[in-house]
ROVOBA-679093 format. One record per atom (N, C-alpha, C): atom name; residue in three letters; residue number from 1; x, y, z. Coordinates in steps of 0.1 Angstrom, whole numbers, padded with zeros to 4 digits. Atoms other than C-alpha are relative to their C-alpha. Example, Ala and Ser with C-alpha at 12.3 -4.5 7.8 and 13.67 -1.06 7.14 Angstrom:
<mikol name="N" resn="ALA" resi="1" u="0009" v="-0012" w="0000"/>
<mikol name="CA" resn="ALA" resi="1" u="0123" v="-0045" w="0078"/>
<mikol name="C" resn="ALA" resi="1" u="0009" v="0012" w="0000"/>
<mikol name="N" resn="SER" resi="2" u="-0009" v="-0011" w="0000"/>
<mikol name="CA" resn="SER" resi="2" u="0137" v="-0011" w="0071"/>
<mikol name="C" resn="SER" resi="2" u="-0008" v="0011" w="0008"/>
REM end
This chain:
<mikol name="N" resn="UNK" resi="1" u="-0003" v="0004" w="0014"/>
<mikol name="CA" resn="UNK" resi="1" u="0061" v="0133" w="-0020"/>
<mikol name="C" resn="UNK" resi="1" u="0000" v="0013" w="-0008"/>
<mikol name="N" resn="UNK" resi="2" u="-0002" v="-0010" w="0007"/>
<mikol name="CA" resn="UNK" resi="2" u="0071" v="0157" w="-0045"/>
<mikol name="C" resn="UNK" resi="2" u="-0009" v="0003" w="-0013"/>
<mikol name="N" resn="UNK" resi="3" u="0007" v="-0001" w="0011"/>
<mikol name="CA" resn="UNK" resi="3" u="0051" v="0173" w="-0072"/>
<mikol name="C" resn="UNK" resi="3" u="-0004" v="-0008" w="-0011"/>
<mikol name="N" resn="UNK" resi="4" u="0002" v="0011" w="0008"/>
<mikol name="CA" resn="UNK" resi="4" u="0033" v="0149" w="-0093"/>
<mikol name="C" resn="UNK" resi="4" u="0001" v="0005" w="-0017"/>
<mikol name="N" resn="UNK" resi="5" u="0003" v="-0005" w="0005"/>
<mikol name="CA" resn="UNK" resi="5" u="0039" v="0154" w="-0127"/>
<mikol name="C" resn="UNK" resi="5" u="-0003" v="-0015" w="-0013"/>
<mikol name="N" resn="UNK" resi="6" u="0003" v="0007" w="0011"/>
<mikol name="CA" resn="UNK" resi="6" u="0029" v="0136" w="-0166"/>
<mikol name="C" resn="UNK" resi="6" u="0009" v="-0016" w="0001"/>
<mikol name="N" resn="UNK" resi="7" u="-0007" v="0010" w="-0003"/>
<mikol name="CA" resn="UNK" resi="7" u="0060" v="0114" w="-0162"/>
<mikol name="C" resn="UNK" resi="7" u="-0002" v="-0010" w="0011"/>
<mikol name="N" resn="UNK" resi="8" u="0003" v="0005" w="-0021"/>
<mikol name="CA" resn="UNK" resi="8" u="0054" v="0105" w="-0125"/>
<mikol name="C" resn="UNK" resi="8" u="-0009" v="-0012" w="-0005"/>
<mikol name="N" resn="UNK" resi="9" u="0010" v="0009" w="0005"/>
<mikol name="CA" resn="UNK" resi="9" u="0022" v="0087" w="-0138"/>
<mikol name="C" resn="UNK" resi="9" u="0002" v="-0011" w="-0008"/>
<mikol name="N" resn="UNK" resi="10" u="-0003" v="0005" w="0011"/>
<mikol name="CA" resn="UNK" resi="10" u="0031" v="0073" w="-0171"/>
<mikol name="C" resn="UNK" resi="10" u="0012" v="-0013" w="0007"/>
<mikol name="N" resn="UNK" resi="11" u="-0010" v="0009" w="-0008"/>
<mikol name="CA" resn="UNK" resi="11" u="0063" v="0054" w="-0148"/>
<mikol name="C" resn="UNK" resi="11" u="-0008" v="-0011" w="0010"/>
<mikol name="N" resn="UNK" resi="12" u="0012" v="0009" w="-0011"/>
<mikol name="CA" resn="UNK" resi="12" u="0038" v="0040" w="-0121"/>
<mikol name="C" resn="UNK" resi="12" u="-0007" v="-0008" w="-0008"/>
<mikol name="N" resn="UNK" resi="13" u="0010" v="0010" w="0011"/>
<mikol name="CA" resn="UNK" resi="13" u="0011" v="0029" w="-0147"/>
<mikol name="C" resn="UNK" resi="13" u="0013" v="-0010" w="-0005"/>
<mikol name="N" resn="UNK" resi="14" u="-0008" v="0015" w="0010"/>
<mikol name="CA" resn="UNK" resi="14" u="0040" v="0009" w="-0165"/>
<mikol name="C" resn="UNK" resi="14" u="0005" v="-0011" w="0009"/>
<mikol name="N" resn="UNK" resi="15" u="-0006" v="0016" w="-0011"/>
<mikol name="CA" resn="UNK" resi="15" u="0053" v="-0009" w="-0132"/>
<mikol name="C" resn="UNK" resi="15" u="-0015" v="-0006" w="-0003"/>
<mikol name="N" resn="UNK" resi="16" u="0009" v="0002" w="-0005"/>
<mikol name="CA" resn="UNK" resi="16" u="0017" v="-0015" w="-0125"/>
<mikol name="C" resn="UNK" resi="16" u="-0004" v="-0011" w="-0015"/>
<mikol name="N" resn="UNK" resi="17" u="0002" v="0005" w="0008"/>
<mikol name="CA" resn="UNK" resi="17" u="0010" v="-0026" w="-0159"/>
<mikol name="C" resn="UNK" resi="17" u="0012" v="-0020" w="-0005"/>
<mikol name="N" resn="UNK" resi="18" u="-0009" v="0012" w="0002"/>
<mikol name="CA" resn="UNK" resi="18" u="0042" v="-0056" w="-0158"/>
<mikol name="C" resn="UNK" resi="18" u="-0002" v="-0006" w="0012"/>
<mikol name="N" resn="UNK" resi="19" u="0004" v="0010" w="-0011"/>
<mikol name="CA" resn="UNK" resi="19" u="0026" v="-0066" w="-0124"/>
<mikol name="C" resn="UNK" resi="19" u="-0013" v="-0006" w="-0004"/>
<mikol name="N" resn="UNK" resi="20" u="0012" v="0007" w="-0002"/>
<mikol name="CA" resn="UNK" resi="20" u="-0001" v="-0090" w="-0117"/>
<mikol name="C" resn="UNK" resi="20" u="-0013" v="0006" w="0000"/>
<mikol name="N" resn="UNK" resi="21" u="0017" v="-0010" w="-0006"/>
<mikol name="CA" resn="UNK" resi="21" u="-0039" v="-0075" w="-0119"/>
<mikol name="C" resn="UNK" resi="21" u="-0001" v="0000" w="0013"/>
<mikol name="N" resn="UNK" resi="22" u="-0001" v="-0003" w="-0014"/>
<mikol name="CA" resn="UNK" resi="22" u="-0042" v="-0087" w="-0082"/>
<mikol name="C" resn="UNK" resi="22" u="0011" v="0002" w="0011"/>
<mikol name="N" resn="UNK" resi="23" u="-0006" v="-0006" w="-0009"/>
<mikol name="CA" resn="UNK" resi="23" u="-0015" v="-0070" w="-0071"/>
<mikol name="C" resn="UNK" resi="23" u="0006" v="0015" w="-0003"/>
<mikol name="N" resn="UNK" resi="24" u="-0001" v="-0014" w="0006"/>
<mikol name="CA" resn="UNK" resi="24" u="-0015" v="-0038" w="-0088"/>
<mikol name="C" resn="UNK" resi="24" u="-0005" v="0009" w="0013"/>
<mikol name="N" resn="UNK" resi="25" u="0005" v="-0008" w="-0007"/>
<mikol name="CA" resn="UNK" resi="25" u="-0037" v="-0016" w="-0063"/>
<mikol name="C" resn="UNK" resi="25" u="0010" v="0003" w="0016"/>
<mikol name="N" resn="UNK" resi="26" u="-0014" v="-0003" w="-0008"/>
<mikol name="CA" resn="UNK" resi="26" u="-0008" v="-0025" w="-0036"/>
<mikol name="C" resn="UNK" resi="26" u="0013" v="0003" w="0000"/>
<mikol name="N" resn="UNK" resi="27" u="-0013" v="-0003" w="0007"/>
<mikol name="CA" resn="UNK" resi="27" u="0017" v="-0020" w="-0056"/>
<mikol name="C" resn="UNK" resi="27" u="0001" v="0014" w="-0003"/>
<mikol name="N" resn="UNK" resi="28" u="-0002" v="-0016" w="0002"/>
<mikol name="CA" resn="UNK" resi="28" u="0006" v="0018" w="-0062"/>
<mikol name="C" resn="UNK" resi="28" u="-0003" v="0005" w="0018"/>
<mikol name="N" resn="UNK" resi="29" u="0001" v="-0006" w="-0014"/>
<mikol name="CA" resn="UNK" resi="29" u="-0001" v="0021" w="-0027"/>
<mikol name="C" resn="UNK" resi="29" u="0013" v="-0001" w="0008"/>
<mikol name="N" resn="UNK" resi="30" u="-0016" v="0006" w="-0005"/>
<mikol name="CA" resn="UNK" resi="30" u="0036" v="0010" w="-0018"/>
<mikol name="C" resn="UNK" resi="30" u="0006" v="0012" w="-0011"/>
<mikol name="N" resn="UNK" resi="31" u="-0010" v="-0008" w="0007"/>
<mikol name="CA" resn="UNK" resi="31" u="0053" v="0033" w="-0045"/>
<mikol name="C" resn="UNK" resi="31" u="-0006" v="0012" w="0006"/>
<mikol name="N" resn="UNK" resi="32" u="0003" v="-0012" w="-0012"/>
<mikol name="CA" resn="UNK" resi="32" u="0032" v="0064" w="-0028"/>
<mikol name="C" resn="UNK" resi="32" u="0004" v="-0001" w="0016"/>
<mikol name="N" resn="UNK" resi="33" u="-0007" v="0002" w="-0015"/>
<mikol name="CA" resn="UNK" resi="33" u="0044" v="0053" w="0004"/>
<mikol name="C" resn="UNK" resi="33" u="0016" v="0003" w="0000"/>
<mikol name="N" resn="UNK" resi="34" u="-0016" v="-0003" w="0000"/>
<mikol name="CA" resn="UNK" resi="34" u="0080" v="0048" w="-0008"/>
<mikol name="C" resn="UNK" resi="34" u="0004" v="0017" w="-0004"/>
<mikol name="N" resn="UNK" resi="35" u="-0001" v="-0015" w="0003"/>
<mikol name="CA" resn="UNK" resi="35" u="0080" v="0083" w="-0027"/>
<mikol name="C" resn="UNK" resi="35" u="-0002" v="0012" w="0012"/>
<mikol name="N" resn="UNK" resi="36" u="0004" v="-0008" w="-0009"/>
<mikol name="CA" resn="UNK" resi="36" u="0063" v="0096" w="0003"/>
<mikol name="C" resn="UNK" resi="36" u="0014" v="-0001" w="0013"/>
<mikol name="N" resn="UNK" resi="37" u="-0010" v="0005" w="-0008"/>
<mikol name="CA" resn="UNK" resi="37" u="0093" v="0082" w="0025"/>
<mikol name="C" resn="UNK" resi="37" u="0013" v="0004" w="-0003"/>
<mikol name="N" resn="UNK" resi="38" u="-0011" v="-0002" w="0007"/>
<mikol name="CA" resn="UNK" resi="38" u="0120" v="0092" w="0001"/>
<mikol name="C" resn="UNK" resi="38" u="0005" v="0014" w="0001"/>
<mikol name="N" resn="UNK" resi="39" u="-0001" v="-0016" w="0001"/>
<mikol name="CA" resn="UNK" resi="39" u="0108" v="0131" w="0000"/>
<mikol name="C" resn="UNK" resi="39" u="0002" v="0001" w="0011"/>
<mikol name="N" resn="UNK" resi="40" u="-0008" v="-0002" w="-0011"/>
<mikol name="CA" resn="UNK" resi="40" u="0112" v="0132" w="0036"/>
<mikol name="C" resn="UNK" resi="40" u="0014" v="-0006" w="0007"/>
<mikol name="N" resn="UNK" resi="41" u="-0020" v="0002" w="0000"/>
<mikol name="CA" resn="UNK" resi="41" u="0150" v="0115" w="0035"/>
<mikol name="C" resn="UNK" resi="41" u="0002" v="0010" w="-0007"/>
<mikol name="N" resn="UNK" resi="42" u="-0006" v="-0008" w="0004"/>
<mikol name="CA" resn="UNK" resi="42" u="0156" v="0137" w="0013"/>
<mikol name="C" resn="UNK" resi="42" u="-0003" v="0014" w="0004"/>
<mikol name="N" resn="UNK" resi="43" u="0006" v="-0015" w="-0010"/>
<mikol name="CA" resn="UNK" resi="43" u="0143" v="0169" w="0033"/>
<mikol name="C" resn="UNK" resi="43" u="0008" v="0001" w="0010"/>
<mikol name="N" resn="UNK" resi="44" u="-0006" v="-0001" w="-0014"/>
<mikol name="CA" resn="UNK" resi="44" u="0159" v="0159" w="0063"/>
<mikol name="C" resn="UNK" resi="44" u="0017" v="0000" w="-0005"/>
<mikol name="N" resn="UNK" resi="45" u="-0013" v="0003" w="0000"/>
<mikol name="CA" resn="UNK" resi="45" u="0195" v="0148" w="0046"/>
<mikol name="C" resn="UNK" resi="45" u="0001" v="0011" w="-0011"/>
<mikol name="N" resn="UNK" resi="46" u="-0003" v="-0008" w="0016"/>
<mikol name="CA" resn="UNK" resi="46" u="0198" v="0170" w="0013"/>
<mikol name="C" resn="UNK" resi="46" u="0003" v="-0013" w="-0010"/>
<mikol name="N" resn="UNK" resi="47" u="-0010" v="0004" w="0010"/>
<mikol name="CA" resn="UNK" resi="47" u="0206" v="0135" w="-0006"/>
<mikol name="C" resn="UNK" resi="47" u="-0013" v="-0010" w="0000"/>
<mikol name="N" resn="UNK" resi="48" u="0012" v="0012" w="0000"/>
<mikol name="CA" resn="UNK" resi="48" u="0181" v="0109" w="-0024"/>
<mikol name="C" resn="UNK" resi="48" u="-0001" v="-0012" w="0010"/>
<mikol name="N" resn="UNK" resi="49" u="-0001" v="0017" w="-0004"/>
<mikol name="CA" resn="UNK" resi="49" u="0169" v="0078" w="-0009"/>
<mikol name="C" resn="UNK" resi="49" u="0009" v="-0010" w="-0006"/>
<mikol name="N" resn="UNK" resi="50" u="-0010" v="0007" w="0012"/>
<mikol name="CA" resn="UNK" resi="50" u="0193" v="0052" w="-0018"/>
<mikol name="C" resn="UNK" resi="50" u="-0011" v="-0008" w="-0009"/>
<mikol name="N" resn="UNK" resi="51" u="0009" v="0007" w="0004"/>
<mikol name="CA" resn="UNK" resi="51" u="0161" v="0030" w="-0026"/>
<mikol name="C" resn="UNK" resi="51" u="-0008" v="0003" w="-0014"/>
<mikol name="N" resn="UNK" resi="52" u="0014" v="-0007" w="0003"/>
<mikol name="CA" resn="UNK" resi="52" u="0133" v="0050" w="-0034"/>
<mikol name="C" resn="UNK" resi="52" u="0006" v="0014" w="-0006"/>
<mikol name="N" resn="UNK" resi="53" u="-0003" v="-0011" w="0012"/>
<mikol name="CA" resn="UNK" resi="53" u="0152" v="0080" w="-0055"/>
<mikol name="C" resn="UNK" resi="53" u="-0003" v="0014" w="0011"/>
<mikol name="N" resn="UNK" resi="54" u="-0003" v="-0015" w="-0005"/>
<mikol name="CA" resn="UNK" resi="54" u="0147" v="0119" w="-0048"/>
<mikol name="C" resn="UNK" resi="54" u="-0019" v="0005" w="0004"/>
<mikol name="N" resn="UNK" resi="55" u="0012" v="-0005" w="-0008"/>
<mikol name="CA" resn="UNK" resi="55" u="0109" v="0117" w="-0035"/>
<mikol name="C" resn="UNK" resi="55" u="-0014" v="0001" w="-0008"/>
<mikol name="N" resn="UNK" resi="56" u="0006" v="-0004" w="0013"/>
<mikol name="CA" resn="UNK" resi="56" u="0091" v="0117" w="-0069"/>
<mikol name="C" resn="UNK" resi="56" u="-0005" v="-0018" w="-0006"/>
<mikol name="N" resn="UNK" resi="57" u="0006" v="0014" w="0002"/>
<mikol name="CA" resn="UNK" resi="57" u="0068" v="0090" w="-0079"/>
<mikol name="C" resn="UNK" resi="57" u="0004" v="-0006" w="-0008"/>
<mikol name="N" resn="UNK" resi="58" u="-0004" v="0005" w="0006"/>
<mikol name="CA" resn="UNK" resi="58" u="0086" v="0082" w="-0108"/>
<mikol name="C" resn="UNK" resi="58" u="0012" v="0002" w="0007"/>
<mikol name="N" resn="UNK" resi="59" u="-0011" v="0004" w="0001"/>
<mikol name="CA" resn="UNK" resi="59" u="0120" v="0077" w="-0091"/>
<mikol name="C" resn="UNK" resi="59" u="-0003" v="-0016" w="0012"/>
<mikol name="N" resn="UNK" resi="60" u="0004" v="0011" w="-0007"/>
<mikol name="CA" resn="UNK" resi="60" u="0101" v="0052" w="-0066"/>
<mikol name="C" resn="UNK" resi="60" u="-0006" v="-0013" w="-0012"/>
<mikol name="N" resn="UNK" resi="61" u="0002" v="0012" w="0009"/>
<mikol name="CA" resn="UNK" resi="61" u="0087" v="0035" w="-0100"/>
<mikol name="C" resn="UNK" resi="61" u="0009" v="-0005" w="-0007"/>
<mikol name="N" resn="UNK" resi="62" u="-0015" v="0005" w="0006"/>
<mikol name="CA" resn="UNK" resi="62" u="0117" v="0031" w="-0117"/>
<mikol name="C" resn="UNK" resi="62" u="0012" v="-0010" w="0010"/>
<mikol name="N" resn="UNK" resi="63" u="-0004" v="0011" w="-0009"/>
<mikol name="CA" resn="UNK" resi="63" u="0133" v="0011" w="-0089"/>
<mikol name="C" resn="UNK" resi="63" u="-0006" v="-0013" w="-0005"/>
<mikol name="N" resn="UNK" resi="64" u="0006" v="0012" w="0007"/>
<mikol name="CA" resn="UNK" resi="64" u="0109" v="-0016" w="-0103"/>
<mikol name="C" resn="UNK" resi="64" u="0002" v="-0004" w="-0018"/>
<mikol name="N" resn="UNK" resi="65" u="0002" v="0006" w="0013"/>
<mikol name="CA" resn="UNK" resi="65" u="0106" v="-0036" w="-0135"/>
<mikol name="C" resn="UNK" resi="65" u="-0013" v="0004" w="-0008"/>
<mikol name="N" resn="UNK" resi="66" u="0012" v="-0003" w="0002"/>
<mikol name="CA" resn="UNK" resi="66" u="0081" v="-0023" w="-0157"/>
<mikol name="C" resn="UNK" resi="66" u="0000" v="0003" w="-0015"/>
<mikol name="N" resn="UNK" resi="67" u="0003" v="0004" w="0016"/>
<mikol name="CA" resn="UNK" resi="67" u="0065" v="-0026" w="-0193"/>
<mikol name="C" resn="UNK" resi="67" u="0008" v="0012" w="-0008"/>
<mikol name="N" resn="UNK" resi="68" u="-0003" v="-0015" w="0011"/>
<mikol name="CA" resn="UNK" resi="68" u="0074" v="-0001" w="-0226"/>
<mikol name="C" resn="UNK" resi="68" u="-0016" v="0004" w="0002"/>
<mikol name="N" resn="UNK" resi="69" u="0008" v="-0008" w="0001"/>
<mikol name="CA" resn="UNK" resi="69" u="0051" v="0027" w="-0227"/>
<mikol name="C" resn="UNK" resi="69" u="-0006" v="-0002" w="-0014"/>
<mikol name="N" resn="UNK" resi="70" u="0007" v="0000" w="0015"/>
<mikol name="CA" resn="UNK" resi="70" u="0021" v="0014" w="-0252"/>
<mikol name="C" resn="UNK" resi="70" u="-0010" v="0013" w="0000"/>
<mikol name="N" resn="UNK" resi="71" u="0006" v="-0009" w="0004"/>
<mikol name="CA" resn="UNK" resi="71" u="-0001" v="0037" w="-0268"/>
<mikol name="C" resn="UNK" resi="71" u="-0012" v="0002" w="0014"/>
<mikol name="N" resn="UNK" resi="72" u="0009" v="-0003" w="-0014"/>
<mikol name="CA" resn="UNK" resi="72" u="-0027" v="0055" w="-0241"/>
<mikol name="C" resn="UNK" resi="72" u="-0012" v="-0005" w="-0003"/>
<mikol name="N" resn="UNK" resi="73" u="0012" v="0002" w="0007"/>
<mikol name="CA" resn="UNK" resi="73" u="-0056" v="0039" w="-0264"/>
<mikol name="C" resn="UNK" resi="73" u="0001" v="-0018" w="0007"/>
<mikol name="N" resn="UNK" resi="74" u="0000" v="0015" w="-0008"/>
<mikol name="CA" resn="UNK" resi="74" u="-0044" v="0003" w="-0245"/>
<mikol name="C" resn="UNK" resi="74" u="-0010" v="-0001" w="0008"/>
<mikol name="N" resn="UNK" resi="75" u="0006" v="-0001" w="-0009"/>
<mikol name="CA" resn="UNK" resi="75" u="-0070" v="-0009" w="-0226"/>
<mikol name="C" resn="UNK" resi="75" u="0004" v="-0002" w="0016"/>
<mikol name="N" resn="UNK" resi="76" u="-0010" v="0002" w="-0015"/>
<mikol name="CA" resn="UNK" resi="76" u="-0049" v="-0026" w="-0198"/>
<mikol name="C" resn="UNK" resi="76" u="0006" v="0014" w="0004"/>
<mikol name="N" resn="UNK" resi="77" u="-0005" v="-0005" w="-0003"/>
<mikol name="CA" resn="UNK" resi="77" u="-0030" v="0004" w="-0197"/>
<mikol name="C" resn="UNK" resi="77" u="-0004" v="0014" w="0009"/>
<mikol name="N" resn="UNK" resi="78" u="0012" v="-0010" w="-0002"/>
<mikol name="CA" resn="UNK" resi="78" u="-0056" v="0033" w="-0197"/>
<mikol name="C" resn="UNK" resi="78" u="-0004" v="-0006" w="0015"/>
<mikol name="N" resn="UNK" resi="79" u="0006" v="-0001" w="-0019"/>
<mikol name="CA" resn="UNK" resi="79" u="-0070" v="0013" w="-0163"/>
<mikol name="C" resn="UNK" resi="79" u="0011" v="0004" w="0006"/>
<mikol name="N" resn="UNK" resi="80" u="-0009" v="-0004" w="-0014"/>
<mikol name="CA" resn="UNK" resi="80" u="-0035" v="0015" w="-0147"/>
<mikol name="C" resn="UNK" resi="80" u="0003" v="0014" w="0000"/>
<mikol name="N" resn="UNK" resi="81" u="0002" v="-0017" w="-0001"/>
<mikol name="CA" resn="UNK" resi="81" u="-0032" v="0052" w="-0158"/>
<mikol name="C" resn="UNK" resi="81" u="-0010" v="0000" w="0014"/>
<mikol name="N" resn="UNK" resi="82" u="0007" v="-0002" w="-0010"/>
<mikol name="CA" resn="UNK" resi="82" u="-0065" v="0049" w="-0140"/>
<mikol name="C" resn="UNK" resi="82" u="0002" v="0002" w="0012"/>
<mikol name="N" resn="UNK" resi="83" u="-0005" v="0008" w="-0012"/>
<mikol name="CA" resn="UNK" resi="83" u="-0056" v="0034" w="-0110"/>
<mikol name="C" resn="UNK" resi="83" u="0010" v="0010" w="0006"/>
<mikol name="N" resn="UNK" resi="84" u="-0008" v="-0006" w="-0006"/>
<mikol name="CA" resn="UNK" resi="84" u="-0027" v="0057" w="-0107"/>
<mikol name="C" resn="UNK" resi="84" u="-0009" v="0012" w="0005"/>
<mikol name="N" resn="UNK" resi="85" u="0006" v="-0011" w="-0005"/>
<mikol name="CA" resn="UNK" resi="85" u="-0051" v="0088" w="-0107"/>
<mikol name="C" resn="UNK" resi="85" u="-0005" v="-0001" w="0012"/>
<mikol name="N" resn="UNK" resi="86" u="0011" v="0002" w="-0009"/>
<mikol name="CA" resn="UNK" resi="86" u="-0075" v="0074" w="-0086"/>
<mikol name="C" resn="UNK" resi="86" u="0009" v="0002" w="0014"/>
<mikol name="N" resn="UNK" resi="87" u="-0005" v="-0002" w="-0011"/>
<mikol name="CA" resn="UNK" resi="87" u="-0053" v="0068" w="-0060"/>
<mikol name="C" resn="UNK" resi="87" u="0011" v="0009" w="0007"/>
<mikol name="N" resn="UNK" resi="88" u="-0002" v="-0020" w="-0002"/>
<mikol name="CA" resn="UNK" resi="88" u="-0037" v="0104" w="-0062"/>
<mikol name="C" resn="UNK" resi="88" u="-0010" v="0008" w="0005"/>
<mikol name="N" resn="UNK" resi="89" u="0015" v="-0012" w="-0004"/>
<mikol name="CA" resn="UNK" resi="89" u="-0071" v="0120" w="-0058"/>
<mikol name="C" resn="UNK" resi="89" u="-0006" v="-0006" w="0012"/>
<mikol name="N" resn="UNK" resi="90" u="-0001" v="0010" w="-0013"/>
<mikol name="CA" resn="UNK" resi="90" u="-0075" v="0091" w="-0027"/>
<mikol name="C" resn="UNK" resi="90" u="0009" v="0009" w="0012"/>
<mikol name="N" resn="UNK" resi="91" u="-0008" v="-0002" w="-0010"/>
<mikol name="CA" resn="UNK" resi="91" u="-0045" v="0103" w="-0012"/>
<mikol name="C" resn="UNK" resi="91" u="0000" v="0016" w="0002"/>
<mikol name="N" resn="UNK" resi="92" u="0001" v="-0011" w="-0001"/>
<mikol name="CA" resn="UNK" resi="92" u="-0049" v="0144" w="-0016"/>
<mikol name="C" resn="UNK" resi="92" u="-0013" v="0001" w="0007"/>
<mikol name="N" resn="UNK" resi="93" u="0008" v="0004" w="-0008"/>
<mikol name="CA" resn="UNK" resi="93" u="-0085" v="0134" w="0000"/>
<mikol name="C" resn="UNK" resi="93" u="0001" v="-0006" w="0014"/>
<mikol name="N" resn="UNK" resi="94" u="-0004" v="0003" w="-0017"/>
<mikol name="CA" resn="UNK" resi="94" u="-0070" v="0120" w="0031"/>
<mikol name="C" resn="UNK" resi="94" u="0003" v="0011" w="0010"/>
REM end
């Protein structure tokens, strides 16, 4: 997967945030998979995933349907921010 940056997050938290509570935690574990699947098509071919975009967590979350960006003071939102870190700092831990 390619460098995570402000965007990256902010894209993920908002799918996560127009999904289900109990199915959020799979849902970021499936867009880190796809992103992670995407950067190596695109490593090996020179050309994005048709799917899953150019390897970048926000072009794997943008394939999905996902809320407008509310203020960071949201509570629902602030956890899926959460949720996205956590499972960044999960995956750089592996």
């Amino acid at each position: 997967m390619r460098r995570v940056l402000h965007g990256d997050v902010s894209a993920a938290a908002r799918v996560l945030l127009a999904a289900p509570v109990a199915d959020r935690a799979a849902l970021v574990a499936r867009m880190l998979r796809e992103a992670e699947a995407a950067d190596r098509y695109r490593l090996a071919t020179g050309r994005a995933h048709p799917l899953w975009g150019s390897g970048s967590l926000m072009s794997a979350a943008l394939a999905r349907p996902r809320a407008h960006e509310p203020y960071l003071d949201e509570p629902d939102y602030a956890a899926c921010m959460a949720m996205v870190f956590e499972a960044l700092v999960a995956r750089a831990g592996a």
